[in-house]
C-alpha positions in Angstrom: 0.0 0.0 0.0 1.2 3.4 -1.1 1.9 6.5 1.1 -0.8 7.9 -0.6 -3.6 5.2 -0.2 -2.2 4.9 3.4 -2.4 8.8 4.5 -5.8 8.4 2.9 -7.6 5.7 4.1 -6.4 7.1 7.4 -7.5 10.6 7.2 -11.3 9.2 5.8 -11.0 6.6 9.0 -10.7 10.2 11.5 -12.8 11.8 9.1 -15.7 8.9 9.6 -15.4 8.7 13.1 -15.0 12.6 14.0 -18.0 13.0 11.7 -20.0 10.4 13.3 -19.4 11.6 17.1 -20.6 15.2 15.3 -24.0 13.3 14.0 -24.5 11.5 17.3 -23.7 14.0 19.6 -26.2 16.7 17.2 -28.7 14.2 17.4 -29.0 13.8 21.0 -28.6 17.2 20.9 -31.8 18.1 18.8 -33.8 15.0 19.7 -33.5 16.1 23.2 -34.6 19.3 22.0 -37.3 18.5 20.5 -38.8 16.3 23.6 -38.7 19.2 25.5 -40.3 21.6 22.9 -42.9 19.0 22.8 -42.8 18.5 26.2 -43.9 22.2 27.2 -46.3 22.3 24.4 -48.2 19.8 26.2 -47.3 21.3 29.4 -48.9 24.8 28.3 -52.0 22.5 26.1 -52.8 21.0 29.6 -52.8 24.2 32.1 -54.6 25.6 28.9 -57.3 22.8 29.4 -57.3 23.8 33.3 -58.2 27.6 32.5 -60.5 26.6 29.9 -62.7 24.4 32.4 -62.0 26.1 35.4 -66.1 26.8 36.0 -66.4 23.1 36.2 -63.8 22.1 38.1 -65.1 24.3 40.4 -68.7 23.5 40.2 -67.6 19.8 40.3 -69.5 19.7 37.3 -68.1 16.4 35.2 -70.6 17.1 32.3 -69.0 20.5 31.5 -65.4 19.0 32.2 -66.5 16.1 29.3 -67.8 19.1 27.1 -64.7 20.8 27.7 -63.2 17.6 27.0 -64.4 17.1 23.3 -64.1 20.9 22.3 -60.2 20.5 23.1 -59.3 17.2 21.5 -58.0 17.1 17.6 -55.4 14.9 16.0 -52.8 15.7 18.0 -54.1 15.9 21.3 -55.1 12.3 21.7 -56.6 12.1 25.1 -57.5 13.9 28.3 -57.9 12.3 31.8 -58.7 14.7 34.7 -58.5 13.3 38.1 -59.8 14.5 41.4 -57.5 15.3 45.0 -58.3 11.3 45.7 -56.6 10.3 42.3 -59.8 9.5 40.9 -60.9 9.8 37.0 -63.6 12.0 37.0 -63.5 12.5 33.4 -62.2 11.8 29.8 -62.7 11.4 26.3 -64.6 8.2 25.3 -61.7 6.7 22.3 -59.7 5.9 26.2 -63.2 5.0 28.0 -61.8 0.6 27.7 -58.3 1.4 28.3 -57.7 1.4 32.1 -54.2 1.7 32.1 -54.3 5.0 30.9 -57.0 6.4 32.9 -57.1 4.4 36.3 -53.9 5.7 38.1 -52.0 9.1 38.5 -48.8 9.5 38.9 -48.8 12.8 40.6 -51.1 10.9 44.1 -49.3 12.2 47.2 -47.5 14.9 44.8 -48.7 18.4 46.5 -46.2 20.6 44.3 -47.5 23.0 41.8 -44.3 23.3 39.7 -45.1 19.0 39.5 -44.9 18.1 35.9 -45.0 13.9 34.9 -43.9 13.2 31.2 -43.6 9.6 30.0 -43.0 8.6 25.9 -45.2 5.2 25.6 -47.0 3.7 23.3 -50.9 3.4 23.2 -53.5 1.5 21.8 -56.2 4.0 20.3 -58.9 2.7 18.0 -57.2 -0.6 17.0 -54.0 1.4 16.2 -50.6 1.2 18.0 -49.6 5.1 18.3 -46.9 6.8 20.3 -48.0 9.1 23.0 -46.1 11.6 25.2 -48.1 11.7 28.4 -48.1 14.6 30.3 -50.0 15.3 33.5 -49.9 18.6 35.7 -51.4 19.3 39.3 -54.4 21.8 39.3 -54.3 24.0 42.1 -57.2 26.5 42.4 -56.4 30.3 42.8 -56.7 31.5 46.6 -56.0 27.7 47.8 -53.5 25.8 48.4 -54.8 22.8 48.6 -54.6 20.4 45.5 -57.8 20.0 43.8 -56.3 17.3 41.7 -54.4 16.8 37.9 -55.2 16.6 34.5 -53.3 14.6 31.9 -52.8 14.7 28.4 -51.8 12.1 25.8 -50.0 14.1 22.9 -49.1 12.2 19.6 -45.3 11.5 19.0 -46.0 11.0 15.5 -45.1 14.9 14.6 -42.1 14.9 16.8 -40.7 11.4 15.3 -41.1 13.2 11.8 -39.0 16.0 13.1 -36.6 13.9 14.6 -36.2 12.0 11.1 -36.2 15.2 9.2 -33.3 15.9 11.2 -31.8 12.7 11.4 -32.2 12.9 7.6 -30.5 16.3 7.7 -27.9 15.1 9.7 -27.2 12.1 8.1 -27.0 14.4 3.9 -24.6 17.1 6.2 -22.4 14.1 7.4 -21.9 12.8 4.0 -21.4 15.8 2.7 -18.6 16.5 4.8 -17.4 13.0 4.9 -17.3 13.8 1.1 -15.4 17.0 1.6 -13.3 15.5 4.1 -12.1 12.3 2.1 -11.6 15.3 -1.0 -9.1 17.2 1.1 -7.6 14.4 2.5 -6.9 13.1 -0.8 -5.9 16.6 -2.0 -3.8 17.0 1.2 -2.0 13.0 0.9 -1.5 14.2 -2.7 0.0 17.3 -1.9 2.2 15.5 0.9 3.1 12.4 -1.2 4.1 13.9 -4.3 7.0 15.3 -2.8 8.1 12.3 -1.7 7.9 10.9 -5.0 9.5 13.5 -6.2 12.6 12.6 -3.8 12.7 8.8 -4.6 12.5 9.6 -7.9 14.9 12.0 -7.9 17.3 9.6 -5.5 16.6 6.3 -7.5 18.3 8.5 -11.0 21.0 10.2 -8.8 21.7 6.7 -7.5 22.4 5.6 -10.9 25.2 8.3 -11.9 22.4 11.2 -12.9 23.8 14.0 -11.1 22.4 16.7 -13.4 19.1 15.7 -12.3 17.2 18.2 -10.0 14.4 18.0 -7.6 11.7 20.6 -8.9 10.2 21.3 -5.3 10.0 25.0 -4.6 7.9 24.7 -1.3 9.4 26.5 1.8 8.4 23.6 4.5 10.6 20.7 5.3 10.4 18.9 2.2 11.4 21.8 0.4 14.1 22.4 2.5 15.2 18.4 2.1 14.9 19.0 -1.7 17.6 21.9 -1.7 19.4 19.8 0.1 19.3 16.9 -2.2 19.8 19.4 -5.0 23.0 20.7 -3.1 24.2 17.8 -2.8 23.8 16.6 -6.4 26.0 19.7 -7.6 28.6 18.7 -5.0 28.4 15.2 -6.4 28.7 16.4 -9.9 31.4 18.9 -9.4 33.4 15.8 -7.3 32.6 13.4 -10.2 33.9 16.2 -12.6 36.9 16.8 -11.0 37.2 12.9 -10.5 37.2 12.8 -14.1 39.3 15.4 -14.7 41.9 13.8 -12.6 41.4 10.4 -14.5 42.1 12.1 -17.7 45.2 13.7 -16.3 46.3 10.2 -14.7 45.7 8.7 -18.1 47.6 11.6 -19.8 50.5 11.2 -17.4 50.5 7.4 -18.0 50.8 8.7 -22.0 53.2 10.7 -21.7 55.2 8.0 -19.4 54.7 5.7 -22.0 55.8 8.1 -24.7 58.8 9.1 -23.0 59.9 5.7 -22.5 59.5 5.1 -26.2 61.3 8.3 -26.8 63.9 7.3 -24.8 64.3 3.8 -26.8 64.4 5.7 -30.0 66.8 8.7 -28.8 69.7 5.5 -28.1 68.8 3.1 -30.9 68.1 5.5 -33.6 70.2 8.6 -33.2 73.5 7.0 -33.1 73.4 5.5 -35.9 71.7 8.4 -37.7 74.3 10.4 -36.8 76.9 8.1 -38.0 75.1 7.9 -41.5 74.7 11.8 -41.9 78.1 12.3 -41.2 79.1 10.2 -43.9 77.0 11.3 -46.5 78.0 14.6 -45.7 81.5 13.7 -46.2 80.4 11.7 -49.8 78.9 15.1 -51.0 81.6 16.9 -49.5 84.4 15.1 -51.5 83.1 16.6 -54.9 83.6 13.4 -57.2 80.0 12.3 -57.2 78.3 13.5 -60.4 74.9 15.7 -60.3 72.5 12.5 -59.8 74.2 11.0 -57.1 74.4 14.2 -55.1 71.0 15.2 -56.1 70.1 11.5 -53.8 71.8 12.2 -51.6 70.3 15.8 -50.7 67.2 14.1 -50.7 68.7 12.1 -48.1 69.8 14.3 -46.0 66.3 15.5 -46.2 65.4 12.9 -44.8 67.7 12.4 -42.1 66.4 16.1 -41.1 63.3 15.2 -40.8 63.7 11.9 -38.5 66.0 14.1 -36.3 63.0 16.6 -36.3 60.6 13.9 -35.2 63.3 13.0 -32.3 63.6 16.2 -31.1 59.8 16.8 -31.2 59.0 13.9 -29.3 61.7 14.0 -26.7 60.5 18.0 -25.9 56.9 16.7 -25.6 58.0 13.7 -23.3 60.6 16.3 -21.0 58.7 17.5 -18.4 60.5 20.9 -17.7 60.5 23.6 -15.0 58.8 26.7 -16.7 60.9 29.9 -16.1 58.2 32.3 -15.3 58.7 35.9 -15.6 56.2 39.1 -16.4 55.6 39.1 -20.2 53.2 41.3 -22.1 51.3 38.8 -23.8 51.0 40.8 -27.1 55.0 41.1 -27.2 55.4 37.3 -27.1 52.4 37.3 -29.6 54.3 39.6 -32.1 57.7 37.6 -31.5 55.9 34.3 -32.8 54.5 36.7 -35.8 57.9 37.5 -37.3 58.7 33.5 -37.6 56.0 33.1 -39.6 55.5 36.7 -41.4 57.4 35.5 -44.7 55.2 32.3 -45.3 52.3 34.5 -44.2 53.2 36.6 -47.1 54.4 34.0 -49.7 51.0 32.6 -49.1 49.7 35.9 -49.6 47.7 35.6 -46.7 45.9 38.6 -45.0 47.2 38.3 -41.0 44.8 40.8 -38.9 45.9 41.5 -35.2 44.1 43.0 -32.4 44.9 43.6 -29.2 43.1 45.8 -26.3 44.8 48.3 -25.0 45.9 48.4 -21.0 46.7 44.6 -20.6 48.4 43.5 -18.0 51.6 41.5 -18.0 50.9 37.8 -17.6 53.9 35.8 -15.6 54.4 32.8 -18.2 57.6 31.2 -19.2 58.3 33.3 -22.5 60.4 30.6 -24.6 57.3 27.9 -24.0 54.7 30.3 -24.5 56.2 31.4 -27.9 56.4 27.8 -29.1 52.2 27.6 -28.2 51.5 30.9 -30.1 54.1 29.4 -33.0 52.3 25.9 -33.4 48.6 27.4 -33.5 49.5 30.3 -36.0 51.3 27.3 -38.2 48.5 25.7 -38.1 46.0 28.2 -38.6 48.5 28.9 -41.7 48.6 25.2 -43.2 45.0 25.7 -43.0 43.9 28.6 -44.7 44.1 28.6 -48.5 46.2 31.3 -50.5 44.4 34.7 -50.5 42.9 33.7 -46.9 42.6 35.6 -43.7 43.8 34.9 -40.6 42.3 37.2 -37.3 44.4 37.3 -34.4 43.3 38.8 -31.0 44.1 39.6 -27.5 41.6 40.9 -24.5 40.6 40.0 -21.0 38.5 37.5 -20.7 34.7 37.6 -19.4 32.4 35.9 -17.2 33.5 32.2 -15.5 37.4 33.2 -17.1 37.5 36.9 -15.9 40.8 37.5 -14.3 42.5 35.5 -17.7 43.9 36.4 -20.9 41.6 35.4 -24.0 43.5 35.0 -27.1 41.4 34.2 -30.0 43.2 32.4 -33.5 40.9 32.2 -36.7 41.4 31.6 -39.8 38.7 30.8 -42.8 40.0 27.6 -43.7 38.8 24.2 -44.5 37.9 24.0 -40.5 37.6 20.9 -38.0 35.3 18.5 -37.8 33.5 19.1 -34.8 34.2 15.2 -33.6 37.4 15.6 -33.6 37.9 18.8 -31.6 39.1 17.0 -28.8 41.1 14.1 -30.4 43.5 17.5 -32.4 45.2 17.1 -28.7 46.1 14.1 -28.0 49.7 13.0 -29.2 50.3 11.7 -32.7 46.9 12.5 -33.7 46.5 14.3 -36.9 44.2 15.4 -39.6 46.9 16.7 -41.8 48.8 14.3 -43.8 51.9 15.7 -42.8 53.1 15.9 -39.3 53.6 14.3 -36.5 50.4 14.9 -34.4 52.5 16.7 -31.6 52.2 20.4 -31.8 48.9 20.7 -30.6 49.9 18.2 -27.5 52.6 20.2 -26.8 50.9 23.5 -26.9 48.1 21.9 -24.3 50.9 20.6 -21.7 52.6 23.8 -21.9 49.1 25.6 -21.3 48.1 23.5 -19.0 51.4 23.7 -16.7 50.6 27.6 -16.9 47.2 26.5 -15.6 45.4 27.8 -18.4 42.9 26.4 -21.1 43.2 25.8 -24.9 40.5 24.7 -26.9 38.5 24.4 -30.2 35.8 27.0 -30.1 32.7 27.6 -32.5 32.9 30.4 -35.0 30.6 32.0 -38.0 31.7 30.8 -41.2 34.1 28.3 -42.5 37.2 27.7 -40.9 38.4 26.9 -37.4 39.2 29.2 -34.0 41.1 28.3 -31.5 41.0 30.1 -28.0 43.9 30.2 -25.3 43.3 31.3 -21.9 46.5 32.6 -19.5 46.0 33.4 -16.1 46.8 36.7 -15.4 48.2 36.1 -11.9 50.4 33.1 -11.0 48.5 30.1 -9.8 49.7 27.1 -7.9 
């Protein structure tokens, strides 16, 4: 059984019974009532009968009293029995003339109060019909005596009061259903209120159980649940920001393991390969050196030594990614090393006939970077920005402070409008020996992120307008540890 159906059926089971001690306790209330409306109406009916045949009481006259008798009678007074000081019947109606137990016996004998009043609910037997009678009977005292002259008694029909007693039973009974009805309404629309929270939080803690911590409880209530729900919420974003930073720290682990890896290889290839590499370039050197070789043979052997160039280029690529060096830090305006990486490249820029546009915003501070390391992350981006962009091309350098989560950094911003990066492989560009160019070695851009990232900076692929592919490098501006 749900929370729900359980806060329910409870709240109708107090509803039920608080409603039924209501009813009960209004009946009695009103029933009780009305006996004693009904009560002094034949109270008042029977000194009303004493008044009205006062002459004959007097006069001892039992013909007038029977006259009196039948004048008074209808279908609600049902009988009249007038007795004497001696509890004696003196007169009454004839429909009660064969039923003795209503008229031989008094109850007021040996009862000299006046304020005396009898009243008993019973049931008699009037012209072959059972009928329910509230009998009354009062003393009758006559004015200037004090004696007792006797008591008269009525019989009034119960049939009017039962009706109102069922009319208000009746009443009772529609009231108490409709506010059973209301009652079982709120307390559904109160368990609902109550236990949809709830659900809400085992929802919410059955997905965050499973590694959802983006998830969030929607419960904006200020009461206890509300204040759980934060909580939970709170907790998520600790959760997620632990799990991030867990991740983070894998991907760094996993880098490190890389770069172990790598330099181990490096290492390999430094001692078996640049021995003898050496030993070969020397000698070819000294072949084409001699002179004696004709124009083919030395034309081979340039090509060569090309060759050689470019394996010693690979070596010495690799080993600087692998070295994990102290940075020499000192304060550096970050457009100065900017421009410094410019001039390298300026005459390709040129022979490429490619437009190179350069911003920078004016009152910078200096940045404290290692200058040499930072040159060679400006000089592999604008390379590749370079290799990227077709002749007549533009490539838009620029320089500002950074904005929002990355204020207190230096934002600079390389784009081109050439054939661009697949957006799938935005990430992959950084890892070592991965390339989408079909020349290169795949570790420029993996050395330009480990020197970044020992400055505790960011670099990254960013989305631009257009074709062609920006790249965005963030420097703190203050040392960081």
């Amino acid at each position: 059984m749900t929370l729900h159906t359980r806060f329910t059926l409870w709240i109708a089971i107090l509803v039920v019974i608080l409603v039924g001690a209501i009813l009960w306790v209004t009946e009695k209330r009103e029933v009780s009532t009305i006996y004693e409306e009904t009560k002094n109406k034949g109270v008042l009916i029977a000194k009303n009968l004493i008044d009205h045949n006062l002459r004959y009481l007097l006069n001892y006259d039992d013909e007038g009293i029977q006259s009196g008798i039948r004048e008074q009678l209808d279908d609600k007074l049902l009988y009249v029995v007038f007795y004497d000081k001696f509890a004696t019947p003196i007169a009454y109606n004839k429909e009660i003339a064969d039923q003795s137990k209503i008229t031989c016996c008094s109850r007021l004998q040996g009862d000299n109060r006046p304020e005396s009043v009898s009243a008993e609910a019973k049931e008699a037997l009037l012209a072959g019909k059972r009928r329910p009678v509230l009998e009354i009977e009062i003393p009758i005292f006559i004015r200037g005596s004090a004696d007792k002259w006797g008591s008269v008694k009525v019989g009034l029909s119960l049939e009017d009061m039962r009706a109102d007693v069922r009319r208000t039973r009746n009443v009772l009974i529609l009231m108490g259903a409709v506010g059973f009805l209301l009652g079982l309404a709120g307390a559904t629309g109160l368990a609902r209120r109550i236990s949809r929270p709830i659900e809400k939080l085992v929802e919410g803690t059955v997905r965050i159980s499973k590694g959802d911590f983006s998830h969030r409880i929607g419960i904006g209530s200020l009461d206890e649940i509300g204040n759980l729900a934060r909580s939970f919420n709170d907790m998520t974003d600790r959760l997620l920001d632990a799990r991030d930073k867990m991740e983070d720290a894998h991907k760094k682990l996993i880098q490190a393991e890389k770069l172990a890896s790598i330099g181990r290889l490096a290492a390999t290839i430094a001692h078996e390969i640049r021995n003898p590499l050496t030993s070969v370039k020397l000698n070819i050197q000294k072949i084409v050196e001699d002179g004696r070789l004709g124009s083919p043979e030395t034309e081979h052997l340039a090509i060569s030594q090309e060759g050689i160039a470019l394996i010693e280029k690979f070596i010495k690529e690799l080993l600087n990614f692998t070295r994990v060096s102290e940075l020499q830090r000192d304060r550096f305006p970050v457009a100065l090393i900017l421009d410094e990486s410019i001039k390298v490249l300026a005459d390709a820029f040129r022979e490429k006939r490619i437009a190179l546009e350069r911003r920078v915003e004016d009152g910078l501070p200096d940045v404290p970077v290692d200058g040499d390391k930072m040159r060679q992350v400006f000089l592999n981006v604008l390379r590749n920005a370079l290799e990227a962009t077709p002749s007549g091309g533009r490539v838009k350098v620029t320089v500002a402070r950074a904005e929002g989560a990355a204020a207190g950094m230096i934002r600079v911003r390389v784009s081109d409008n050439g054939c661009g990066i697949p957006e799938k492989d935005w990430e992959n560009i950084f890892e070592p020996f991965y390339s989408t160019k079909s020349t290169g070695f795949g570790l420029g851009l993996a050395n330009a992120r480990k020197i970044i990232e020992q400055h505790k900076g960011l670099v990254r692929v960013i989305r631009k307008r257009g074709p062609g592919t920006a790249f965005e490098i963030l420097i703190p501006g203050e040392e960081t540890t």
